[in-house]
N, C-alpha and C positions, 0 to 999 in steps of 0.2 A: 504494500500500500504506500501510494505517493504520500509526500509531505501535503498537496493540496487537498487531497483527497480526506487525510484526517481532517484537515479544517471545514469539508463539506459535511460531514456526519455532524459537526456541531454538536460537541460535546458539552453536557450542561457546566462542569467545572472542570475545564482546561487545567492541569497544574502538570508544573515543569520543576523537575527539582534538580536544583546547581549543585556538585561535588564541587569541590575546591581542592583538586588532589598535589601533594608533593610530591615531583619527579623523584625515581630511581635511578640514578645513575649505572651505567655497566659495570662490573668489574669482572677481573681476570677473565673475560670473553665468555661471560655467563649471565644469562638473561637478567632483566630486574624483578626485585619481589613485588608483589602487588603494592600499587602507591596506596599509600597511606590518606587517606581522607580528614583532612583539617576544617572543613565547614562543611556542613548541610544545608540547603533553606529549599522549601518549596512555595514558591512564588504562586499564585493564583493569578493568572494576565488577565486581561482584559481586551477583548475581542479588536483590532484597530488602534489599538494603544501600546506603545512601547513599556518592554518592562526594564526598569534600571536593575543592574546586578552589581551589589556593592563587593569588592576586595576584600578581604582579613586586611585590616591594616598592619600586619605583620610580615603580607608578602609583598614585593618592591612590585613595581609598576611594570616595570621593563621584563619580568623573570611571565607575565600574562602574555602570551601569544594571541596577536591580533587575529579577527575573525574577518574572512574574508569577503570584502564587500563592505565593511564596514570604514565607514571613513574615521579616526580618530584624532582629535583635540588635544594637542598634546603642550601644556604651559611650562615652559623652560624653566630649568632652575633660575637664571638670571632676572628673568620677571619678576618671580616669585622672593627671588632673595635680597632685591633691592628696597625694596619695600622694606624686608622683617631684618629689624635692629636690633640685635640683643641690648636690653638694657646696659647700660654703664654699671649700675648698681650690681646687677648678675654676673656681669665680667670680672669683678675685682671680689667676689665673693670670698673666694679662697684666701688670698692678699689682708683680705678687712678682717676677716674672720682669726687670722694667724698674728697680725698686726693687734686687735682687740685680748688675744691669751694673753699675748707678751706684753703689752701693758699694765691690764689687768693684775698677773703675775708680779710685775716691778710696784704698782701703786700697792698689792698686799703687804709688802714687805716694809709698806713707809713705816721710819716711827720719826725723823727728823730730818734737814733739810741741812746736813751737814757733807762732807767731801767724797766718803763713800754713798751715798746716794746720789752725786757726780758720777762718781765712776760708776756706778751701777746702771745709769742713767744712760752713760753711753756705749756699754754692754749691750743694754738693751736696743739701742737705735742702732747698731752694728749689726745684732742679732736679724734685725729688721731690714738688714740690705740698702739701708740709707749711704753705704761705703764709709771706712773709717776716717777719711779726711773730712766730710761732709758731718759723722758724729761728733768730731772733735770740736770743729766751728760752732756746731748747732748747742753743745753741753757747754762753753763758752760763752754763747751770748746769752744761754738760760742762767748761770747763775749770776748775771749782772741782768737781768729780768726778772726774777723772783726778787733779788735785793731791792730793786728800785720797785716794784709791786709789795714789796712787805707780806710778800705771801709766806702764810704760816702754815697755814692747815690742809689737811690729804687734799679739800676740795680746792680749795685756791691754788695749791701746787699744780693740782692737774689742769685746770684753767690755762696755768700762765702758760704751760709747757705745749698743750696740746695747740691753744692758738698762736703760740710761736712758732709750730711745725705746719699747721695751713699756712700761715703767713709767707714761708720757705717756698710752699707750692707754688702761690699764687704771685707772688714779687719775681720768681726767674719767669714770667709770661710778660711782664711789664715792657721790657725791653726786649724781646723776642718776637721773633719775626717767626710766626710758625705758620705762617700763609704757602701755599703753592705758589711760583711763579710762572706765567704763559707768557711767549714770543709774543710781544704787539705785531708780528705778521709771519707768516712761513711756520712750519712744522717745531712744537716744542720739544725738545728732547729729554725724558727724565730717566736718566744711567741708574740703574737698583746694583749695591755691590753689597758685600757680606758673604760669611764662608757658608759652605754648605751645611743645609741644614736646619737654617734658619728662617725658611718661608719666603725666599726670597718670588720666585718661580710662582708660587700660591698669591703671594700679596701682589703681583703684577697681575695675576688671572683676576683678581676682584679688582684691585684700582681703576683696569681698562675696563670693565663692563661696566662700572658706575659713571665711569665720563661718555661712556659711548650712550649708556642713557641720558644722559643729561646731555645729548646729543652732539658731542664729541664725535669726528671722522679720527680714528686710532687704526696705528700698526705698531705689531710687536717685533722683534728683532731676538729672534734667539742666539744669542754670542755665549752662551757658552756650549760651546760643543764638544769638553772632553768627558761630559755623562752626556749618554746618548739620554736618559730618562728624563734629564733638563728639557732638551729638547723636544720630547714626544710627550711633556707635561704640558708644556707651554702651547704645542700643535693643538693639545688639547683641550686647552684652553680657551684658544682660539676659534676652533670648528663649535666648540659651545655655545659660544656669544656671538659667532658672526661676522671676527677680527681676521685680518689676512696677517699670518706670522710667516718675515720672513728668518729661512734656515738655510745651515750650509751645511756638508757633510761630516760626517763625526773625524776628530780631531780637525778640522779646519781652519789657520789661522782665524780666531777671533774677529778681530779687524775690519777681516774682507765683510763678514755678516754682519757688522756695523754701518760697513761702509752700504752694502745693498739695500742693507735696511731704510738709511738716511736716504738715498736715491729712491726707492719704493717713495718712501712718505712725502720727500718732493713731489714726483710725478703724479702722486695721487693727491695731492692736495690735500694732506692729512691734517690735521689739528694736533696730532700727539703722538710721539716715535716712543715706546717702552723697551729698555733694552736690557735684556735681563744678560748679566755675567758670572764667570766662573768664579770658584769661593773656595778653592783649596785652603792651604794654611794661609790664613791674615799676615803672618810675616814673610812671605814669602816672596822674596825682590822679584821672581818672573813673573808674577802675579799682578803686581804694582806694576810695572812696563807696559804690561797687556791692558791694566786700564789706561795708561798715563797715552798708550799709541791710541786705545779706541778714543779717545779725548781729541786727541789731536786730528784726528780726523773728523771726527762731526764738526769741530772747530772750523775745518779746512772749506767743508761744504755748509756748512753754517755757524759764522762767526760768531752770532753771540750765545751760544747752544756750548754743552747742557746748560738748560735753566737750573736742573734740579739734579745732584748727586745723594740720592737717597742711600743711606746704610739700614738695612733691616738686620736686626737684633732678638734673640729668643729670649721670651722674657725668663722664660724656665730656667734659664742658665744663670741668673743670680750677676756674681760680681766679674763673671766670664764676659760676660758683655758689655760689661762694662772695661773689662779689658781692651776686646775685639774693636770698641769705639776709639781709644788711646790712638791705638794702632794704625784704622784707618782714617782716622783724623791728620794724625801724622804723615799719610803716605798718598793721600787724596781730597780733592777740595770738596769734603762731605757739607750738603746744606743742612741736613735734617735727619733724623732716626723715624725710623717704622717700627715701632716693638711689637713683636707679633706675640702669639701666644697666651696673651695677658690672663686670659679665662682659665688657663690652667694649671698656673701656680699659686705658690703663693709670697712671690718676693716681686711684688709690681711694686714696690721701695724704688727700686732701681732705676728709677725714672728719677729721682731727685739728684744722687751723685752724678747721673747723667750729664741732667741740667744744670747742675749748680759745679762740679769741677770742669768739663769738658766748656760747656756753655753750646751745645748742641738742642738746635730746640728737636724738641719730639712731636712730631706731624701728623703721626698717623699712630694708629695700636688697634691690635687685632683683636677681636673679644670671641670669636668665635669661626665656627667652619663655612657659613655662611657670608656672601658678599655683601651683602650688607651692615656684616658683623666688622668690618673693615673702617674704623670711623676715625674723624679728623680729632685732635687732642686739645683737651680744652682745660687748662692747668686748673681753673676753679671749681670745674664741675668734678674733676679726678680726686680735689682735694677733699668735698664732701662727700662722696662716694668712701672712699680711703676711711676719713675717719667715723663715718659714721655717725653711732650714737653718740659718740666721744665727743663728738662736736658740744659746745658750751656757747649758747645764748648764740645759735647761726641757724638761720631756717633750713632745713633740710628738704 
């Protein structure tokens, strides 16, 4: 009996019931066992009326084999993730949460407001990823702030301390320039350097899809070509959102895929050249060459480029990063930090020695997997997020 044919007998109640079954995979060239059946339903349709058949939200989208004839709608991660921001608050949870013990812990122990509670004091902001030059200054200018505040007691001590540690956040934004800069004409170029590892590859996949929504013409330029994975990240990054990435063959001078890139985004009338590079060891003088030649050559074909030498930094990696910034500071004209990671430790401190020894402003911080989790850095809002409840007589 045809499939039309059922629907002529006109059956008083139609019902269709959907298995949602999990594949079996082959093994050792032996059939598979019967699939296992993870949902039931029996739908009751309605004669001329479409039935919707919802997913287990547990299996991925892509693992459902289209039906054939069916046209399907399918909404890009990019759409969807420009939009969804993770909160700031969520992103530093772990950070506030680790930062809020360790305080905690150091105000239990008050009973006076004498030298060892100095030094305890800067134990504690050490412990906290603030970096030790950056504690020493900060336990310095708190006990000539508690003396001229006449602060005595657990709750005034905490006062004077904790709004002298926002104040720290929020003063290195004062004079900082933590803005983007764009070409007033021709193609802008922003160089991403940092050793592997670090999100470099991932934070250019999110950067370019938010400018190209916000209607940006974007090419990427894959220069590092000695992981092929870099490479075929970024390709993939690209076929995601819609961007033309140019590549060169694996080990291929750097340079030339700079140089093609910057010719691509001329000819195309681009708005914004991303060039993601290679990130072996940070000290490593061919490394530095290799930037110092790709420089010179965007120079060459566009003089006043790069606008922007982004260093992205893992925030996970605590006082490392704070290393790897020394370094390339030292060895290239870095404008700004990218901290990626921020959601998933808990030393996002490291943004103060950052700012406050290097004098690097911080641009950008990752709070999650998400492109939209990708957000510009805003020293004040970082500073109430951070401290939280701790915060004393400041709206939150």
């Amino acid at each position: 009996m045809g499939l039309f044919d059922f629907f002529k007998k006109k059956p008083a109640a139609p019902k269709v019931v959907v298995e949602v079954l999990y594949p079996q995979t082959w093994e050792n060239g032996e059939a598979p066992v019967e699939p296992t059946v993870l949902a039931t339903e029996v739908l009751q349709p309605t004669p001329g009326e479409a039935v919707e058949i919802q997913v287990p939200s547990h299996i991925a989208a892509e693992d459902v084999a289209p039906v054939a004839g069916v046209v399907e709608t399918v909404e890009t991660e990019t759409e969807t993730a420009v939009t969804s921001e993770t909160n700031l608050d969520e992103g530093l949870t772990k950070t506030r949460k680790t930062w809020s013990e360790r305080w905690n812990a150091f105000m239990a122990n008050f009973r006076s407001v004498d030298e060892d509670f100095f030094e305890e004091l800067e134990e504690t902001l050490i412990g906290a990823d603030v970096g030790a030059q950056t504690a020493l200054q900060l336990t310095d200018e708190l006990r000539n702030e508690v003396k001229l505040q006449n602060a005595k007691s657990k709750a005034d001590i905490s006062r004077v301390i904790i709004d002298k540690l926002v104040e720290h956040y929020r003063s290195q934004g004062v004079n900082e320039d933590a803005s983007m800069h764009f070409a007033p004409e021709g193609p802008t170029v922003i160089l991403f350097v940092g050793v592997n590892g670090v999100g470099k590859t991932t934070t250019i996949g999110k950067m370019s899809a938010r400018y190209k929504a916000e209607g940006k013409q974007v090419v990427l330029a894959a220069a590092d070509t000695f992981r092929a994975g870099a490479t075929q990240q970024l390709q993939a990054w690209g076929e995601r959102n819609g961007i033309p990435v140019v590549a060169g063959a694996a080990n291929a001078d750097p340079a030339s895929v700079v140089y093609d890139g910057v010719k691509t985004a001329i000819e195309t009338n681009a708005d914004i050249l991303f060039v993601d590079t290679a990130g072996r060891l940070q000290n490593n003088v061919n490394l530095m060459q290799e930037l110092a030649k790709m420089k010179r050559i965007i120079t060459r074909e566009l003089p006043n480029e790069p606008q922007e030498v982004l260093l992205a930094l893992d925030a996970t990696t605590g006082q490392n990063a704070l290393q790897q910034a020394r370094l390339f500071k030292d060895s290239t004209d870095v404008t700004g930090i990218v901290l990626t990671k921020l959601d998933g430790t808990a030393k996002g401190g490291i943004i103060l020695p950052i700012r406050n020894e290097l004098h690097l402003p911080v641009k950008w911080v990752g709070l999650g997997e998400q492109v939209g989790d990708l957000q510009p850095f805003d020293a004040d809002d970082f500073a109430k997020s951070l401290f939280g409840s701790l915060l004393i007589g400041d709206d939150k």
